[in-house]
C-alpha positions as CSV (number, residue, x, y, z in Angstrom):
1,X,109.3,146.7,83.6
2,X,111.4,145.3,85.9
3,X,109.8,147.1,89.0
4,X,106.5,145.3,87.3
5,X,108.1,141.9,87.4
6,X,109.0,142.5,91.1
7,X,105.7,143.1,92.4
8,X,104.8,140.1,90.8
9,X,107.1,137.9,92.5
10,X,106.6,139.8,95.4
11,X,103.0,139.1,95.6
12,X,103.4,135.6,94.8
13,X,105.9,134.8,97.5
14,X,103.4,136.2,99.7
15,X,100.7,134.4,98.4
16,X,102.4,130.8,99.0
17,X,103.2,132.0,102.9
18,X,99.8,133.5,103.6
19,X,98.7,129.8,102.5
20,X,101.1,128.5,104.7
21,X,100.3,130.2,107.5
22,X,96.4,129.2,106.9
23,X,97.2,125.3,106.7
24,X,99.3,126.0,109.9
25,X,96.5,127.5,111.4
26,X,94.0,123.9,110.4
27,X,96.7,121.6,111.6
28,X,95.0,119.3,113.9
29,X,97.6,118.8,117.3
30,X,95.5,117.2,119.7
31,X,94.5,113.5,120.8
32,X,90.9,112.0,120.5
33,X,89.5,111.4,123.7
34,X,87.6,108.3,125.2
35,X,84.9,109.3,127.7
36,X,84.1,106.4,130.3
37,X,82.3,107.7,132.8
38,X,78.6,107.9,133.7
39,X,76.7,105.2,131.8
40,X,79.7,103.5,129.7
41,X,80.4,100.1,129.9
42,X,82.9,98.2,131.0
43,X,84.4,100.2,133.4
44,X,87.8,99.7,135.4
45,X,87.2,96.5,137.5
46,X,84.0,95.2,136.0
47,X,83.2,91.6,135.7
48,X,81.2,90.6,132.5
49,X,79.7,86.9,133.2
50,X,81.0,83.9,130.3
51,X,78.1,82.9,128.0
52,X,76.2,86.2,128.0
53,X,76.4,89.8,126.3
54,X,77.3,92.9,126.7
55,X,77.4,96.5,125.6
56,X,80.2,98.5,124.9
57,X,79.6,101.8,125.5
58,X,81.6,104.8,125.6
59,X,81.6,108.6,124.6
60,X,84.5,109.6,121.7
61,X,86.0,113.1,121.0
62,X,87.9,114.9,119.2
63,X,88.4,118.4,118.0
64,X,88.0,118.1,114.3
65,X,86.7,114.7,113.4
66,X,87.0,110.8,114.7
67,X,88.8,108.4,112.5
68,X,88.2,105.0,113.5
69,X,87.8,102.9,116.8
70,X,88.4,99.5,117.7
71,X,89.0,96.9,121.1
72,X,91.3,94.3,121.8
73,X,90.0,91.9,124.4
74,X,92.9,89.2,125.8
75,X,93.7,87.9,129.0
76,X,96.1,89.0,131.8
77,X,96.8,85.4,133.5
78,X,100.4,86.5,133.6
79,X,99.6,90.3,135.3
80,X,101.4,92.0,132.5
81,X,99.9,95.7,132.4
82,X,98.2,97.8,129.9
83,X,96.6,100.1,132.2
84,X,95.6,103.6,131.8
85,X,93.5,103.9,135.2
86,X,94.9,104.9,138.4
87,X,93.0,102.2,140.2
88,X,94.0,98.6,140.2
89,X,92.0,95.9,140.4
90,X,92.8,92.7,142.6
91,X,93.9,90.0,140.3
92,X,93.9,86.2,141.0
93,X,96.8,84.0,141.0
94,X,98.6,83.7,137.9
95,X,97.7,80.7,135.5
96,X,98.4,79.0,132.5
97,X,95.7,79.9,129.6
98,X,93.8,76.8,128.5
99,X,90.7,78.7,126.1
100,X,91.2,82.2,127.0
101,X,88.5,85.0,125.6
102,X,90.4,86.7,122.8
103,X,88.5,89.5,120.6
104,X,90.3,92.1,118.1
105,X,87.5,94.3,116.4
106,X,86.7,97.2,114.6
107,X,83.8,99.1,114.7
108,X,82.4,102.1,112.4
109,X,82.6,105.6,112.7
110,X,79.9,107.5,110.9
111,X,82.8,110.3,108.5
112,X,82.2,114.0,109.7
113,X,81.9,113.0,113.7
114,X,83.3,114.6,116.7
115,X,81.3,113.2,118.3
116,X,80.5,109.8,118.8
117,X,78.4,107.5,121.4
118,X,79.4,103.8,120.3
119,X,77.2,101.1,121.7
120,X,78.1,97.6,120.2
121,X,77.0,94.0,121.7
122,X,79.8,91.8,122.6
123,X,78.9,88.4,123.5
124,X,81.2,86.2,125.6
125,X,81.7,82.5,124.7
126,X,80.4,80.1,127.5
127,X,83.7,78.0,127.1
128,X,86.3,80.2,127.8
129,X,88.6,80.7,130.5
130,X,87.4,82.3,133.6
131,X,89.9,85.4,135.3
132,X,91.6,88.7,134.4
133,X,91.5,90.1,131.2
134,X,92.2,93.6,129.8
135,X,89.7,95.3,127.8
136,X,91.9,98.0,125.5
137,X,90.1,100.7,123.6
138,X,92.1,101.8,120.7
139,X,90.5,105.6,119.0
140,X,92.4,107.5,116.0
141,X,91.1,110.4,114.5
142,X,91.0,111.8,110.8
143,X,94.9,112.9,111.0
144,X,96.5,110.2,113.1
145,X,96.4,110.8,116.1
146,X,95.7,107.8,118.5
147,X,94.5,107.7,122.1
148,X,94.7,104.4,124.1
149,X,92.6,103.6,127.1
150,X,93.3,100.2,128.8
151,X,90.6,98.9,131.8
152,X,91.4,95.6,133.9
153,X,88.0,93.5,133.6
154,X,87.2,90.1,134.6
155,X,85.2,87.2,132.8
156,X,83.4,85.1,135.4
């Protein structure tokens, strides 16, 4: 009997690390990724033009599945950094803001995606304040993890 009752504790201690080991094996380690090369838009050093629209466009990865995405558009009249390029961009001198272009958004990502070619109109008010902005791109997937890309632009 007691032999019996072994096996049977046995096996289930080996059942709970066997499922372990499995949900080990699915843990998701890696960073989405934001693509902005070939045909995405805006790109490091791009001037967008006050009173007119634009599309955002970019390519988004990731190994199991994309969470959410969203931008954050303020200026950079005081040359504080954000960048993630390895390029700068020439700034202009530093100023006070008066009406400077401020956009925080979200945007959907269809559930089951890894991948993901967003395209959304921004339009830039007429009235705001001409110069140096950053333009920072924020993309978390399903378990967390969270990639930041952050482009100098400016509004002309």
């Amino acid at each position: 009997m007691k032999t019996k009752q072994l096996l049977l504790a046995l096996f289930a201690v080996t059942t709970v690390f066997s499922a372990c080991k499995k949900d080990a094996e699915k843990t998701d380690t890696e960073y989405p990724t934001i693509d902005l090369t070939g045909t995405a838009f805006p790109q490091q050093c791009a001037i967008i033009k006050k009173g007119e629209k634009f599309i955002f466009k970019a390519r988004l990865n990731d190994n199991v599945e994309l969470g959410s995405v969203s931008i954050d558009v303020h200026h950079n009249f005081d040359h504080h950094s954000h960048s993630t390029e390895v390029n700068d961009c020439d700034l202009g001198a530093i100023k006070q803001a008066l009406k400077p272009f401020l956009l925080i958004k979200d945007f959907p990502i269809p559930t089951g995606q890894k991948t993901y070619d967003i395209a959304q109109e921004i339009t830039v008010p007429a009235d705001v304040d001409a110069g140096d902005y950053h333009f920072l791109i924020r993309l978390t997937d399903k378990t967390g993890w969270q990639t930041i890309k952050g482009i100098s632009i400016k509004i002309k």
